[in-house]
C-alpha positions in Angstrom: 51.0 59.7 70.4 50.0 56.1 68.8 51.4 55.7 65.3 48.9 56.6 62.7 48.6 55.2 58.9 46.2 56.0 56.1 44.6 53.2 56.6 44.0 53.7 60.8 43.1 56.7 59.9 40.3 56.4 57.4 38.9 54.3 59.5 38.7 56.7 62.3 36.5 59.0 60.6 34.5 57.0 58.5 31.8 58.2 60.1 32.6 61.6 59.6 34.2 64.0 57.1 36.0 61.1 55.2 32.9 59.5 53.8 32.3 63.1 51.4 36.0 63.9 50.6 37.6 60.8 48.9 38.2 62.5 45.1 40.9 62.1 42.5 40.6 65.3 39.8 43.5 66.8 41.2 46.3 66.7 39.5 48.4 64.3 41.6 51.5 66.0 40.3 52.9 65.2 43.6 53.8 61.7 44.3 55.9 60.3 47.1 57.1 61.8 50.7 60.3 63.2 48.6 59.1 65.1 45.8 58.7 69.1 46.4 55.8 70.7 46.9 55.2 73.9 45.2 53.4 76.2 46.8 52.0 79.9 46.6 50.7 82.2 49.9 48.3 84.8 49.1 48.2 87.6 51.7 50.9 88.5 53.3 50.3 90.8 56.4 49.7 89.3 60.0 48.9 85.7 59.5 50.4 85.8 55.9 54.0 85.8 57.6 53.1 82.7 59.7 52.3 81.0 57.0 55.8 81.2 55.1 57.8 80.5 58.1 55.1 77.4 58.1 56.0 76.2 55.0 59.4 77.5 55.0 59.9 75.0 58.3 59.0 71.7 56.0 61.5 69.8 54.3 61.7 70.2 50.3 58.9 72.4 50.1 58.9 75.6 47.6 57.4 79.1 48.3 57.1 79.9 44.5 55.3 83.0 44.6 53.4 85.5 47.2 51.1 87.5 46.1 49.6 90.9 47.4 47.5 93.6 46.1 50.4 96.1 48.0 53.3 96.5 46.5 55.2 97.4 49.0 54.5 94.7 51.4 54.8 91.9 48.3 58.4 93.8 48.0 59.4 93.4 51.3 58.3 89.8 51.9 60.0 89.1 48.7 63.2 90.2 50.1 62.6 88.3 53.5 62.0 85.2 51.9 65.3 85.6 49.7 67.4 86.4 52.7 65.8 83.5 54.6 66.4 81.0 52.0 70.2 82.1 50.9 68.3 82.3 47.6 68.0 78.8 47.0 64.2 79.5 45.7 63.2 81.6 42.8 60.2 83.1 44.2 57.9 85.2 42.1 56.2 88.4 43.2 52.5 89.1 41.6 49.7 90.8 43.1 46.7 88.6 41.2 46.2 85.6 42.2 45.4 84.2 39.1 48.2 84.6 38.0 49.8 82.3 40.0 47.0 79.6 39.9 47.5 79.7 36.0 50.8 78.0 36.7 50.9 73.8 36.0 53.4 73.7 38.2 52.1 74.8 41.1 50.6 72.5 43.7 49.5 74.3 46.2 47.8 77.7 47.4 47.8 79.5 51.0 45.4 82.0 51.9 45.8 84.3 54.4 44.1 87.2 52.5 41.1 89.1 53.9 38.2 87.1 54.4 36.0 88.6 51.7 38.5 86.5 49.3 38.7 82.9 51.5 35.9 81.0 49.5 36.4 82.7 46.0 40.0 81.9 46.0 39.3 78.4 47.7 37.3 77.7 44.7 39.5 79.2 41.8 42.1 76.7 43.2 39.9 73.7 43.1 38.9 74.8 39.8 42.6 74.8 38.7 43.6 71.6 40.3 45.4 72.9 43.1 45.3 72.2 47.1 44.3 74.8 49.5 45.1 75.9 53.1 42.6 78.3 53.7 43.0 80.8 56.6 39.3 80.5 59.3 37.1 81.5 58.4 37.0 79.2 55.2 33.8 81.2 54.4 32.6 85.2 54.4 28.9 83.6 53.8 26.9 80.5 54.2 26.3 80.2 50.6 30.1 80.4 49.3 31.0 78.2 52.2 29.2 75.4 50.0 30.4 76.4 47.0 34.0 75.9 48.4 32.7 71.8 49.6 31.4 71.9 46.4 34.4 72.5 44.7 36.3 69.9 47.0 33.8 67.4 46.3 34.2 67.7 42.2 38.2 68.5 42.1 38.9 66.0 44.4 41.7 68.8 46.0 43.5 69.0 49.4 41.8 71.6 51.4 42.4 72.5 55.3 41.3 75.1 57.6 43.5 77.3 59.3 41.7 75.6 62.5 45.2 74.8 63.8 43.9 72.8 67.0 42.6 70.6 64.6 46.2 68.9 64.7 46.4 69.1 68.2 46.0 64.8 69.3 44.8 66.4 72.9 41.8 68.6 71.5 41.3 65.8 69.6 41.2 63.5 72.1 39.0 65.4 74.6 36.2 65.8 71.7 36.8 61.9 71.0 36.0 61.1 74.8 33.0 63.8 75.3 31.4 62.4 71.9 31.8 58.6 74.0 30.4 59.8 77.2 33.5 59.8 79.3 31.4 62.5 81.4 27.9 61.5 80.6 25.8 63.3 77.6 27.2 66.6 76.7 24.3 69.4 76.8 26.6 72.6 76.3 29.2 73.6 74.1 30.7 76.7 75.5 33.3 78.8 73.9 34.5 82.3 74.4 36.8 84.8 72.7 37.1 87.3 75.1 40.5 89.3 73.7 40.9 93.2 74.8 40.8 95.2 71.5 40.5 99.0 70.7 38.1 101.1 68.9 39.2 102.0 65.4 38.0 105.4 65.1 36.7 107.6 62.3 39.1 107.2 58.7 37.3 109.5 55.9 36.5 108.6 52.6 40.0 109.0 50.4 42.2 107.9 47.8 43.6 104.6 47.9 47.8 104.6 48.7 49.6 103.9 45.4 50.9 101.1 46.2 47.9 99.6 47.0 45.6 97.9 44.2 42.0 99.1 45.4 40.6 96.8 42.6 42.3 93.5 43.7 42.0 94.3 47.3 38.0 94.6 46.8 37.9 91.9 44.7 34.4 89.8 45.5 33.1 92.3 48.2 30.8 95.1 47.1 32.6 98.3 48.5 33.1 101.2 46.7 34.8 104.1 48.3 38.1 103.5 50.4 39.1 104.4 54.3 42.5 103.8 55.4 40.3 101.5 58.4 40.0 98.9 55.9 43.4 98.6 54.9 45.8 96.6 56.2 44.1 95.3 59.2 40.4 96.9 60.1 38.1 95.3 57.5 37.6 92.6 60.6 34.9 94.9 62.0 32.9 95.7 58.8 30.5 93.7 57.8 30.9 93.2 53.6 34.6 92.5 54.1 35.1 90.5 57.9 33.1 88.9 60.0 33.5 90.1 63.9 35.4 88.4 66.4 32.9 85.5 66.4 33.9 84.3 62.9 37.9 85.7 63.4 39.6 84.1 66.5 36.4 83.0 67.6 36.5 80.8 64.4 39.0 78.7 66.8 36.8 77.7 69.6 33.4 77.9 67.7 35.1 74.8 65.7 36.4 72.8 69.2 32.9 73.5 70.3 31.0 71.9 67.8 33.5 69.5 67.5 32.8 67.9 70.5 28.8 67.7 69.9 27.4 63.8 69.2 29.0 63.3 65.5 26.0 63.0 63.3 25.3 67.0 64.2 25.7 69.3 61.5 24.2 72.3 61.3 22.1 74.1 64.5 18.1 74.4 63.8 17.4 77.4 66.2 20.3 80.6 66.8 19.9 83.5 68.2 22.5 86.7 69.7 22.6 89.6 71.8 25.3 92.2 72.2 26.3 95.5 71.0 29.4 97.7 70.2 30.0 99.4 73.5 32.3 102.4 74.6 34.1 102.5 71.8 32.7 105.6 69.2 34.3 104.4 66.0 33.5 103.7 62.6 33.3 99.9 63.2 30.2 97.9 62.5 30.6 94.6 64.3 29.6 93.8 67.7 32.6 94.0 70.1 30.6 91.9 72.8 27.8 89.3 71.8 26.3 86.2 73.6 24.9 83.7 71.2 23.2 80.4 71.6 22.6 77.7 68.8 20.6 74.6 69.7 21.0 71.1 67.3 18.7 68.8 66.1 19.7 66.8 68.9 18.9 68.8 71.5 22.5 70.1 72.3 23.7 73.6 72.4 26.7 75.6 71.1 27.3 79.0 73.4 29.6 81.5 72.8 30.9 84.5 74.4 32.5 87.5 72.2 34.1 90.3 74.4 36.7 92.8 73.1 35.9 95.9 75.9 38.9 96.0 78.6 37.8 94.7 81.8 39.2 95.6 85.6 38.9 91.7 86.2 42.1 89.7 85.4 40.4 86.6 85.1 37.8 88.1 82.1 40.9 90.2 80.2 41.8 87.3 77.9 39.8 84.1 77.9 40.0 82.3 74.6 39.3 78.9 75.7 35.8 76.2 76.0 34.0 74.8 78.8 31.5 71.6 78.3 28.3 71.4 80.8 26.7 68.0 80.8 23.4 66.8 81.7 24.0 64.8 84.9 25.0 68.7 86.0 29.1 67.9 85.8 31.0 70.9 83.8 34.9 70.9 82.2 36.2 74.2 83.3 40.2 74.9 82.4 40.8 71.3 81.9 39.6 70.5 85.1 36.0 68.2 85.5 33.9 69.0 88.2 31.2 66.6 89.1 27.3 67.9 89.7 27.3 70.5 92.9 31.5 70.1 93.7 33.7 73.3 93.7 36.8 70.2 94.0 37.9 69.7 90.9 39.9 66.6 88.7 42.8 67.4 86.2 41.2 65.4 83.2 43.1 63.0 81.2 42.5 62.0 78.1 44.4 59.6 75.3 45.7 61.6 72.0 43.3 61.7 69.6 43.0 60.7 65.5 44.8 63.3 63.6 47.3 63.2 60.7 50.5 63.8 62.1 52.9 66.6 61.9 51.3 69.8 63.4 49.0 72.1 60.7 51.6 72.6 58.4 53.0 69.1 58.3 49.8 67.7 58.0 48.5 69.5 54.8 51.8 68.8 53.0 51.4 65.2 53.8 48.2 65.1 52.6 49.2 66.9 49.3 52.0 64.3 48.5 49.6 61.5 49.1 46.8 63.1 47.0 44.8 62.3 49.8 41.9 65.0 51.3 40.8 62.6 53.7 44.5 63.5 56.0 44.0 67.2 56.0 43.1 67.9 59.9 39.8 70.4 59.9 38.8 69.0 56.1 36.2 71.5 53.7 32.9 70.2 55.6 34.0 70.5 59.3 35.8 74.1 58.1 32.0 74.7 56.4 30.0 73.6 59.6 32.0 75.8 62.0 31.9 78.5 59.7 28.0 78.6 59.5 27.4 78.5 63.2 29.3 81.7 63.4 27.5 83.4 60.4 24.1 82.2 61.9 24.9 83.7 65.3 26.0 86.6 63.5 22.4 87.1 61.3 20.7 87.0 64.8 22.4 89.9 65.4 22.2 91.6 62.2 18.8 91.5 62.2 17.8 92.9 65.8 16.6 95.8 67.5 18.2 97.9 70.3 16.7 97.7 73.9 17.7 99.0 76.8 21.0 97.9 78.5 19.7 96.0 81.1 20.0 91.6 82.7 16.4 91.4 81.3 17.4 92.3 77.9 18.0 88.8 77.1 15.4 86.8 75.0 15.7 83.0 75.6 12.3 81.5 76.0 12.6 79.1 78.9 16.3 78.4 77.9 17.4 78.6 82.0 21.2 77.7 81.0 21.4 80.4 78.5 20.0 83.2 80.9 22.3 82.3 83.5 25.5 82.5 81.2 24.0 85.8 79.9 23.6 87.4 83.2 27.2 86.5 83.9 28.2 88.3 80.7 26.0 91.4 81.8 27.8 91.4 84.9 30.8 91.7 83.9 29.8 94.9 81.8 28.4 96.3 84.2 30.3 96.1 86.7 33.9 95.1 85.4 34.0 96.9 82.1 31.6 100.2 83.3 28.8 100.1 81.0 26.7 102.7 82.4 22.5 102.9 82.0 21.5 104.4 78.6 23.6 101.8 76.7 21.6 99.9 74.1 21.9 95.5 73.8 20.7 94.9 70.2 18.8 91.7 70.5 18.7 89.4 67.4 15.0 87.5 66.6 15.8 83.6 67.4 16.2 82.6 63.8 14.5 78.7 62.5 17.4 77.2 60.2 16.9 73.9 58.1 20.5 71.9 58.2 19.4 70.5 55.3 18.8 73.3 52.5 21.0 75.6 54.6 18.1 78.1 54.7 16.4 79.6 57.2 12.3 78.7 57.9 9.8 80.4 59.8 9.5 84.1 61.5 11.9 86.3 59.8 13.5 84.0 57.1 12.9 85.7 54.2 15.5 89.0 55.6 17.5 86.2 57.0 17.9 84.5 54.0 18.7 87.7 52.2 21.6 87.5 54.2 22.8 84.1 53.0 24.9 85.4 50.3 26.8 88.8 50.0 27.0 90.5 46.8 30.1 90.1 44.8 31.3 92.5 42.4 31.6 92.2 38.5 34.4 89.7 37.4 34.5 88.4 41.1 31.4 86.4 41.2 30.8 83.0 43.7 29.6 80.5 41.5 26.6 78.8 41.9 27.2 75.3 43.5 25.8 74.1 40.7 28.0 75.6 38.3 31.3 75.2 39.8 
């Protein structure tokens, strides 16, 4: 890809995220491409792993502690790291997180923890003076998603989404050419996350394992009582401690599909979801399939398609990918374009686009020596504006009624586009994946939104408002933005 500098850079995306994260409260301890970088990862199951062999991979940087509310798995990934590194680090073992943000000497924080704890963290960190890579989705909530830009904008911190494509020059250079009208005016945004999962079953109300800190664990989220399907991996499907598929992996391609909308788009004005927890007869709350549609100010759309239900249809099993419709009728299908009525289709080919160099990881430790926000790749505000398309979609949901399983149960207006791609989703239930008659959709109410207050207007705000911001338990409060 073409060199890149600060300065080339910045200039690049000054009409964009740079303009709100220049800032210089953070400490700065870290000054020149040769110093260390300290760093701390919080979480360590699943994605937590990835994230030390991320940093472990990057010259003269420190994992100096890893934290976990279990002590078992903070024992064994204690031990990992010890045998990976010959013992050339002392790395310390704590299961608070404060603990190791109360540390001057630390410069940075990873967060791979639940997603209840992404924006409460996030914003402890800024608080403290230290940079962040935060795990998608930055945000649990709409509200604490602000709080976290907030935070970036007073602290003047590092902070970068786990949004790893991000640092990928070709994504970035396919949502560079779409936003110039390489293919005419983009009118859909379509992404899916269509991943084969299994139902979780029933876990009964018990005692927490002893190794496990209940307390910590919770932290912000208001639940009481434990089930073993919350811990270690589970709390995805419930709604006061994850946020679905849409807002999990689907964080990925809900942020390449706004991404790619005309820059000066924010937030969406209208949302709306339908979908439903089929087959599966578990204790999970989230919807394991779910069309939603979100319309912009500018008249474009954001789609997305969540499926976790096995289907007989190789072709619908996995599909994590996006698709782009444009106005003159042309479409971007698997990185081919086809023009308006043509089933022939052209490999596209587009130049690398602007990103800081050196992958996800690279990236954020280059922009933590340089004390620079503006060169983390998927900065606080794009990380906030992918998030709340998700949780918006998601309210839809939240907030609807069950109807019969049926291609009519769809409620779009005179939204053609959206009915089509819905039918095709129904489809596939119905025949590929077996849903049979007597199955309920739950269809969500299409939901007003103001990009500018973040709040919703008109029919239904004032319950889908109430959903804005979770409760948080005692001594794990969000702060107001105000007060951060």
């Amino acid at each position: 890809m073409p060199s890149l500098n600060r300065r080339t850079f910045l200039q690049s995306t000054a009409a964009g995220a740079g303009l709100i994260l220049t800032g210089t409260a953070a400490s700065g301890a870290v000054q020149g491409a040769n110093d260390r970088v300290r760093i701390a990862v919080a979480g360590l199951n699943g994605r937590g792993r990835d994230h030390i062999n991320g940093w472990l991979s990057q010259d003269n940087v420190e994992i100096a502690y890893v934290i976990d509310p279990d002590e078992s798995v903070l024992s064994r990934t204690l031990k990992t790291i010890q045998e990976k590194t010959d013992g050339k680090f002392k790395v310390k073992g704590v299961r608070d997180v404060r603990q190791a943000l109360d540390d001057p000497n630390l410069d940075a924080i990873s967060v791979a923890t639940p997603n209840h704890w992404h924006s409460l963290i996030t914003i402890w960190a800024a608080q403290a003076g230290k940079n962040v890579y935060v795990e998608k989705p930055m945000s649990h909530d709409v509200v604490e998603g602000r709080v976290a830009v907030e935070a970036q904008k007073k602290y003047g911190v590092v902070i970068q989404h786990g949004t790893q494509r991000r640092s990928d020059p070709t994504f970035a250079g396919l949502s560079e050419a779409i936003q110039a009208g390489k293919w005419g005016k983009l009118k859909i945004s379509y992404g899916y996350s269509c991943k084969p999962r299994v139902g979780i079953g029933f876990k009964p109300v018990s005692q927490p394992p002893e190794n496990l800190d209940w307390n910590l664990w919770r932290g912000p989220a208001d639940v009481d009582q434990y089930t073993a399907n919350y811990h270690p991996y589970n709390w995805h499907w419930f709604w006061k401690t994850g946020n679905g598929d849409l807002n999990n992996n689907g964080t990925h391609m809900l942020d390449l599909a706004r991404w790619a909308l005309d820059k000066d788009q924010t937030h969406p004005i209208r949302t709306m979801s339908i979908g439903g927890r089929f087959q599966w007869k578990d204790q999970g709350e989230t919807p394991n399939t779910m069309f939603s549609l979100a319309e912009y100010p500018n008249g474009q759309y954001v789609f997305f398609n969540v499926r976790n239900v096995k289907s007989k249809n190789n072709d619908f099993k996995y599909k994590v990918e996006n698709e782009y419709y444009f106005e003159d009728g042309g479409r971007i299908l698997r990185d081919m374009y086809y023009p308006k009525g043509s089933d022939k289709g052209e490999k596209i080919t587009v130049d690398p686009g602007h990103v800081t160099p050196g992958g996800n990881w690279g990236a954020f430790i280059a922009a933590v020596r340089a004390n620079d926000p503006s060169l983390a790749n998927g900065n606080v505000q794009d990380a906030h504006y992918a998030c709340v398309l998700g949780h918006v979609m998601n309210y839809s949901y939240r907030l609807g009624e069950q109807v019969p399983f049926s291609a009519k149960a769809g409620r779009f207006g005179d939204n053609a586009d959206a009915a089509e791609h819905f039918g095709r989703l129904h489809e596939i239930m119905a025949k590929d994946v077996g849903v049979k008659d007597g199955a309920k959709y739950t269809v969500g109410p299409m939901l007003s939104f103001d990009p500018e207050t973040e709040k919703f207007v008109g029919d239904r705000a004032e319950e889908a408002n109430a959903l804005l911001k979770d409760t948080n338990r005692k001594g794990f409060e969000v702060p107001e933005a105000s007060k951060v």
